[in-house]
N, C-alpha and C positions, 0 to 999 in steps of 0.2 A: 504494500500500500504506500511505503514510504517513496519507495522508488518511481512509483506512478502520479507521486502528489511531486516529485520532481523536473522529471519528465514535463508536465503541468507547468509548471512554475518556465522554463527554459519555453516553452512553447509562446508561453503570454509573453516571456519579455522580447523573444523573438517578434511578435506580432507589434509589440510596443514600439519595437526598432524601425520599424516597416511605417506605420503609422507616423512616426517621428521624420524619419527620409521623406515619408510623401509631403510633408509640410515644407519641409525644408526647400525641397527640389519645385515644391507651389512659387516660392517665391523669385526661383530664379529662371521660367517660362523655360522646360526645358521641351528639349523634342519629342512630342507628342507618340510617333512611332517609334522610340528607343524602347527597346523590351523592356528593360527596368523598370524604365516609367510604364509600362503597360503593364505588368505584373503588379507594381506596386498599386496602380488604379483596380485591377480587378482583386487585389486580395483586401482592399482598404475600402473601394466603394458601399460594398453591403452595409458594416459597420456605421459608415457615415450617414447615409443616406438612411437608413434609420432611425438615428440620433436627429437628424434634420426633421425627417416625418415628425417623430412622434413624442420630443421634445419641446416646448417652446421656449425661442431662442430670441433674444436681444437685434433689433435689427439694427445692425451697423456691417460697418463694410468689412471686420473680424469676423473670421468663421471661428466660433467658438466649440464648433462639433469634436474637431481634433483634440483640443483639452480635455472635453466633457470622457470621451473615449478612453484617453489615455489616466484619466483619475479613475475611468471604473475599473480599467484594466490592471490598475495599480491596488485598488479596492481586493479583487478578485485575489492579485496574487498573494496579497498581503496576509489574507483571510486564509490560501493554501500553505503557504510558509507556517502561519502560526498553527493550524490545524496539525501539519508534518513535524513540527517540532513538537506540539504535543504529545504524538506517535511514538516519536523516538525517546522519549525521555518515561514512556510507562505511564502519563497522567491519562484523566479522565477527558475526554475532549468533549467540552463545551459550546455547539455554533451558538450560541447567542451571545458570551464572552469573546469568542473568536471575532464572530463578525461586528460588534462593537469598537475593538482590539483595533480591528482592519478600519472601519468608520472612521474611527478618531485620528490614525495614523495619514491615512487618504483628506483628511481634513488640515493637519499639520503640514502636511506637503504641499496646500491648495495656498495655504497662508504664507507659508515660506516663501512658491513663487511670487504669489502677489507683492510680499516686502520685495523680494527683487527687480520684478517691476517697477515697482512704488520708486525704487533707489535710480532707477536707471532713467526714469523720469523728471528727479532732480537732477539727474548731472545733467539732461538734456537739458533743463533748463538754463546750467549755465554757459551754454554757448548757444550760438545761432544757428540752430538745426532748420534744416530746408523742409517747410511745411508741407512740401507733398510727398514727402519720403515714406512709402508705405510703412518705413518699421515707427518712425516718428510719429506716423497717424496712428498707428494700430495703439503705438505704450500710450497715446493721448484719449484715446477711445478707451481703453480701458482703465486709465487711472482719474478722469474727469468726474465720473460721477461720484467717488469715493470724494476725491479731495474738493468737490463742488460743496459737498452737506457738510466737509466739515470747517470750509473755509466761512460761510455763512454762523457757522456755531464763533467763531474765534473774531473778536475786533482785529482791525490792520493795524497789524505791525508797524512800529518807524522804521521810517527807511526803506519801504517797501518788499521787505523780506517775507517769504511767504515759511509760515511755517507750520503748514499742513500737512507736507510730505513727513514732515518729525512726528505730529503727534499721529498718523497712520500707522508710522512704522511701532511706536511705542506701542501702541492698542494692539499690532497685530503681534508684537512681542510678548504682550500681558497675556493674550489669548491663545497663543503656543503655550507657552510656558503652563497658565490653565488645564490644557488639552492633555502635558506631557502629565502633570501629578495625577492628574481624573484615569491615566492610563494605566499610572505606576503605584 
């Protein structure tokens, strides 16, 4: 069983990898009849195009599917890992501990990227990044509305410093931190 919840695990992060490449290769218009890219559209389209159905999704010009995809998948494996390590060690395996286990941890992960986001949106800020640069649009589309509600909660600063991006990253530090002891 342990071997087969293995096995498992190498399959999803394979699938993860695939998913990951196809974003990747999204951004730089590659040749449509390159087998890669054709392998990678028919092993990644089902997936997505589900998550697109039957999801609803924020309309902006981010395709948010590929994330969504890639936290269940991470979800899943997380939930197999803790499951297999229960295995091996003789305990009692619990799925509703496990899959809590895996929630929390898929949650911590979702927070993390957003702080690096969140971070990488400040440093844009301190230069003159070219406002049609799709990665520029994309960190502005998703960090706007965060830092929109909480620049509204905060008076202006002197000197026009904005310091929203701080107290996001603190909340999403308070609320790891939260997530890690609710785990442990």
């Amino acid at each position: 069983m342990i071997g087969l919840l293995t096995l498992l695990h190498y399959a999803i992060w394979l699938y993860m990898a695939a998913v990951l490449v196809r974003v990747l290769l999204s951004w730089v218009n590659p040749d449509p009849w390159n087998p890669l890219v054709r392998f990678l559209r028919r092993a990644t389209d089902p997936a997505l195009y589900f998550i697109r159905r039957n999801i609803p999704l924020p309309r902006s010009s981010v395709d948010v599917s590929p994330i969504i995809l890639l936290m269940a998948l991470a979800l899943i494996d997380t939930f197999i890992m803790k499951t297999a390590a229960d295995l091996s060690l003789n305990l009692p395996v619990s799925v509703t501990r496990n899959l809590l286990y895996a929630f929390v941890v898929a949650l911590q992960s979702i927070l993390r990227i957003y702080m690096i986001i969140v971070i990488i949106r400040a440093v844009i800020s301190w230069v003159s990044p070219d406002p049609y640069n799709v990665l520029v649009r994309a960190v502005y589309e998703l960090t706007e509305p965060v830092l929109y509600r909480v620049r509204k909660l905060l008076p202006v600063a002197g000197g026009g410093f904005d310091f929203s991006p701080v107290i996001v990253i603190m909340v999403i530090y308070a609320a790891s931190s939260l997530l890690a002891k609710l785990v442990y």
